[in-house]
N, C-alpha and C positions, 0 to 999 in steps of 0.2 A: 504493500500500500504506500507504504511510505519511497518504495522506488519510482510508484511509479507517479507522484505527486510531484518528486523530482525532477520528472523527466520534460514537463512545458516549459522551463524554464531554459533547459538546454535546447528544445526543440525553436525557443523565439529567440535562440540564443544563433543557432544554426541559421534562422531564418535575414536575422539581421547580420550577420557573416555575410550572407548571399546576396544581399541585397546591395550591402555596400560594398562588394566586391562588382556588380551591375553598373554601380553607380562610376567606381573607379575607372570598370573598362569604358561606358559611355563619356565618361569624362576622358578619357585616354583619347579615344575616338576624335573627341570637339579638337581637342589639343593640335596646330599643325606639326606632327611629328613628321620624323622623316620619312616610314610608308606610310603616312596619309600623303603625303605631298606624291610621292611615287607614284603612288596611285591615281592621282589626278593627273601627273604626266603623262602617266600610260594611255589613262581616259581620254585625255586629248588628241595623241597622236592617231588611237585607231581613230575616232572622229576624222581628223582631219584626211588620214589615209582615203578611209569612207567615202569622203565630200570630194578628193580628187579624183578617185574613181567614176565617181556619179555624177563630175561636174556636167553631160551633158543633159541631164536632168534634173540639176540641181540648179546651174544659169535660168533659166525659162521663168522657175519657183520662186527664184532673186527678183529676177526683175519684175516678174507681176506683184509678189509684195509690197515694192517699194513701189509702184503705180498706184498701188489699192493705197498707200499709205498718203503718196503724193496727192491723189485725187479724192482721198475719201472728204477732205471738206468742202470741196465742190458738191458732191449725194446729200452730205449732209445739209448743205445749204440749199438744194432742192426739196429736198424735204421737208426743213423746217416754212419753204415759203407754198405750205402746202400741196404738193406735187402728190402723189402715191407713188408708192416703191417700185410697183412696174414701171411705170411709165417715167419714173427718174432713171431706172438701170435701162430702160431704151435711151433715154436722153444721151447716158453716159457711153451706152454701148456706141452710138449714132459717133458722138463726138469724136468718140479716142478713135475709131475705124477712121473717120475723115481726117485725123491729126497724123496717123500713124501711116497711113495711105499716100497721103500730101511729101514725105518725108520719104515713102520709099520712092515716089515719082521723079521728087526733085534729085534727091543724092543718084538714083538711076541715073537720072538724065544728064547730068553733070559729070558723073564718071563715065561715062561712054564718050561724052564731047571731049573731054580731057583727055583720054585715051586715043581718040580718031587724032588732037593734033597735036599728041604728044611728040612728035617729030618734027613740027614746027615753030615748038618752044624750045627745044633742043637746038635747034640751027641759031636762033636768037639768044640764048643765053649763050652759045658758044662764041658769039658775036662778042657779045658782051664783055664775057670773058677774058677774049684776046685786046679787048678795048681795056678794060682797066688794068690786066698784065702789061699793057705797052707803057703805062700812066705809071705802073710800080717801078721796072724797068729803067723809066726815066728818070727814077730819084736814086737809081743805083743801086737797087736791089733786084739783083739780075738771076736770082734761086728762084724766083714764086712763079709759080705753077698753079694757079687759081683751079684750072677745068678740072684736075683731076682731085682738089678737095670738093667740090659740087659735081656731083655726076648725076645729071638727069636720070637714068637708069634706079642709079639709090634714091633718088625722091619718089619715083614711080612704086619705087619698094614699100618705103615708109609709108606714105597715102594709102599704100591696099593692105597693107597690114594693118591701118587705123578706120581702115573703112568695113575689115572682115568682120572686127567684133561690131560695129553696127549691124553691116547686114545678118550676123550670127542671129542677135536679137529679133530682128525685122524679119528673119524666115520662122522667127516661133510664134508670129504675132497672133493667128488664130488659136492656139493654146494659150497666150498670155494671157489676151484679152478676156478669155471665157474661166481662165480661175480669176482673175482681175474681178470679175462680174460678180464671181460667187463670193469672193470676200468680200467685196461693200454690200451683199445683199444678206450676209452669212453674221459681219459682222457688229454690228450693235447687235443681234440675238444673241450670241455670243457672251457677249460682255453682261449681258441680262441676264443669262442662264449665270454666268459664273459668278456676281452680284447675288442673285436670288438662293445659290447652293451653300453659300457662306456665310459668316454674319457679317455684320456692318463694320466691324473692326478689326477684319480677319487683316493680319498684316502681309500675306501671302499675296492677296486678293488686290487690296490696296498698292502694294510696288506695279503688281504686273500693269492696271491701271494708269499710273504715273507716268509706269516707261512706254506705254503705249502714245501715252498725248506727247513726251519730249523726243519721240522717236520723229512724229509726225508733223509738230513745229519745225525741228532742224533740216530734214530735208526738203518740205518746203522750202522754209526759207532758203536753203542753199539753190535750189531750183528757180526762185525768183534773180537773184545774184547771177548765176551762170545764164540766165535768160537776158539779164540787161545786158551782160557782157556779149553773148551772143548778137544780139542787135547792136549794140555797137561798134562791134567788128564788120557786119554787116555794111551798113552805112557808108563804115570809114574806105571799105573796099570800093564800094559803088561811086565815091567821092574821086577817090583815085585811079578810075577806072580798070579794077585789079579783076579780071577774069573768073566766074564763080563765085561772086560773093556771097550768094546766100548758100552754097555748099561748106563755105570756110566758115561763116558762123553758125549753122549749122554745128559742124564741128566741134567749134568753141564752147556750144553750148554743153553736149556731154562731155568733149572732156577736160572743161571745167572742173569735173568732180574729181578728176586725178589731179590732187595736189603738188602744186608749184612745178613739178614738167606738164600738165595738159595743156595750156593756152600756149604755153611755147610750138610744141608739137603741132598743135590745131594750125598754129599761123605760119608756120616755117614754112610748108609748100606755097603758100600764098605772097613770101617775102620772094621765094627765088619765081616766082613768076612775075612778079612786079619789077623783079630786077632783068629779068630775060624780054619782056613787055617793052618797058618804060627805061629803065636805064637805074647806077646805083642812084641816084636823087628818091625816086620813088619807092625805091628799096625800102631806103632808109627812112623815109616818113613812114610807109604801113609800120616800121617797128617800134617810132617814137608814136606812132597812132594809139599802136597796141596795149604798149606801158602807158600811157598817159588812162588811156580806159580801163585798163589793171586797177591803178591806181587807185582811180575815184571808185569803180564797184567795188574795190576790197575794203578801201580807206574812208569811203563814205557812206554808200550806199549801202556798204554789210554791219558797218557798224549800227547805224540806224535800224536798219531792220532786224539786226543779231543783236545787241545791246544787250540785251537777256538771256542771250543763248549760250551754246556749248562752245567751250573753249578747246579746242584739239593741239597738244606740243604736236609742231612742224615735224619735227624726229621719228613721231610714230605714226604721226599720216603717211610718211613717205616711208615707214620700214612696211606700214599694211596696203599701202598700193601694191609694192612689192613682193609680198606675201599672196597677197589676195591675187596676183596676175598670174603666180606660182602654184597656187591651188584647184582656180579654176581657168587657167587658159586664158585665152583674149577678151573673154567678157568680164573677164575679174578684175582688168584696170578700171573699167566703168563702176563698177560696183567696190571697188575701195573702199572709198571715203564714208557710203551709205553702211555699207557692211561693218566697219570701224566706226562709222559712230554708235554703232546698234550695239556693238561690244562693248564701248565703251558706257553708254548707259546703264548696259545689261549688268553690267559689276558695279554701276552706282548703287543699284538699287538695295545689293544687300553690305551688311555691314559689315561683312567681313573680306569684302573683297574692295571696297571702297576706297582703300588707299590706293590698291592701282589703278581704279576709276583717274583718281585725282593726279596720279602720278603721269597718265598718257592725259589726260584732260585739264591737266589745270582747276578742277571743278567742275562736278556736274550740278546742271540745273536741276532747282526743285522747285514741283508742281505745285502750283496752289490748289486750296479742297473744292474736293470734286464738286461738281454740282452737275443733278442728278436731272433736271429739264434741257441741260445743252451740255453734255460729257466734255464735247471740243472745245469749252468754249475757256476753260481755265485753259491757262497756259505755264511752262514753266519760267522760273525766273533764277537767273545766273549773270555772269559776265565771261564779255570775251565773241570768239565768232569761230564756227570751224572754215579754214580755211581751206581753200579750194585751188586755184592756181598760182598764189602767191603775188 
């Protein structure tokens, strides 16, 4: 009797051994030990293995998300001025087909003309050429060989290697467009079912929220910026009577999104054609055109509109271009900067990966509270601007 009155006391005695042995190893767990971290390395690489494999089914996935992200407060703004949901996703569907359409006709059409007189821009720049070699020449530098650092041949190279990952996109457009479709029409239900399965203070529920709205300010706004800049190159060509202008801002405008080399890249076929055209005078103004428009979209117009936004160190936009072009192939220069900044929100959000938020960001933006009549309608609030072509 008396063994065995004894024995609850060993038995809660066992119990709490066990427990805070649970507690040790969960806390061991939290702890970043060195195989937790191993383990998250390893996590990553099959991932990223995964995502190169799959890049040509993963590019299409990319690019419509960040359409649906781009475009959802346009649906939204139909919506809220009464529209129904059908009849805004025709709106939408009607628009981007006429947008995306417009863009395969012109680049089409532009690169076939380029192509027919490619060989007699080649005879003009070679002109050219031998014209300012006689001019070097005459100051007594008698080593320079201009033609053969500009070789038409390698600009023809460059342009259809910056043209593949457009057209890459542009051959998926009836797949983009129709998951494009299903997420502005998929998405606010979405966000109501995961709101309604939760409580109201679930902090899980709340980040994903947050990083949804500062995903879809930032690249807006970057898309407005890469859009002025685009039209301004535009212009500045037509001004200068520079061949293709609205194929070269075109250009500008996506890969604007490749940080500090895209606007160089977009304009350089457009500089040696103004010089093979026109002579170095005009050369040299499309480049002081260029930088002067750099200048004000990045220095004025981004801050204005960015003033609140995500701050990205230059360092690591350009090691995730890099990255990103290395993972998924040609479409992954376009999708850099979008993709890096979604990473780097993605780790704003919780608190334990926030210092390297802060470390490739300077600071992430935070959301003001929600409100539940217009989700889009808070926005986040930060300083700084992600930069785009520098």
């Amino acid at each position: 009797m008396n063994e065995s009155l004894g024995n609850p006391p060993k038995d809660q005695a066992g119990n709490g051994e066990a427990l805070s042995t649970a507690e040790a190893m969960a806390s061991a767990l939290r702890q970043p030990t060195f195989l937790r971290v191993m383990l998250v390395l390893a996590a990553t690489v099959v991932v990223l293995v995964g995502m190169r494999a799959g890049a040509s089914i993963l590019n299409p996935l990319f690019f419509a998300v960040i359409l649906a992200l781009l475009f959802y407060p346009i649906y939204s703004w139909l919506g809220r001025r009464g529209i129904p949901k059908p009849l805004a996703l025709v709106i939408m569907l009607v628009g981007l087909t006429i947008l995306f359409l417009g863009l395969f006709f012109i680049l089409g059409l532009s690169i076939s003309r380029f192509s027919a007189d490619l060989a007699t821009y080649t005879s003009q720049l070679n002109k050219q050429m031998a014209g300012i070699e006689g001019q070097i020449k005459s100051l007594g530098l008698t080593q320079a060989n201009l033609r053969d650092a500009i070789n038409p041949s390698d600009l023809t190279a460059v342009v259809g290697t910056i043209l593949s990952g457009i057209a890459g996109f542009l051959s998926n457009l009836f797949l983009i467009l129709i998951i494009v479709l299903f997420l502005l029409a998929e998405g606010p239900s979405m966000m109501s079912r995961l709101r309604a399965s939760v409580s109201t203070d679930h902090p899980q529920a709340e980040r994903l929220i947050i990083f949804g709205r500062n995903v879809v300010r930032q690249l807006g706004l970057r898309a407005i910026v890469n859009l002025i800049t685009g039209v301004g190159v535009t212009v500045l060509l037509l001004v200068l009577g520079v061949d293709f202008p609205v194929m070269w801002g075109i250009l500008a405008v996506f890969l604007s999104f490749i940080p500090w080399i895209g606007l160089p890249l977009a304009v350089a076929p457009a500089v040696v054609l103004a010089l093979a055209e026109h002579g170095l005078e005009r050369a040299l103004l499309v480049i002081a055109g260029v930088i002067v428009i750099n200048i004000l979209a990045e220095n004025l117009v981004s801050p204005m509109l960015m003033g609140r936004g995500l701050s990205l160190s230059p360092t690591f936009l350009f090691i995730g271009f890099i990255f990103w072009a290395f993972i998924l192939g040609g479409p992954g220069a376009f999708l850099a900067a979008p993709l890096t900044i979604f990473v780097v929100l993605m780790l704003g959000t919780f608190p334990g990966t926030r210092w390297l938020a802060n470390l490739m960001g300077g600071g992430v933006p935070e959301a003001e509270a929600p409100d539940a009549d217009n989700p889009e309608a808070s926005v986040p609030a930060s300083k700084g601007e992600v930069g785009g072509s520098g």
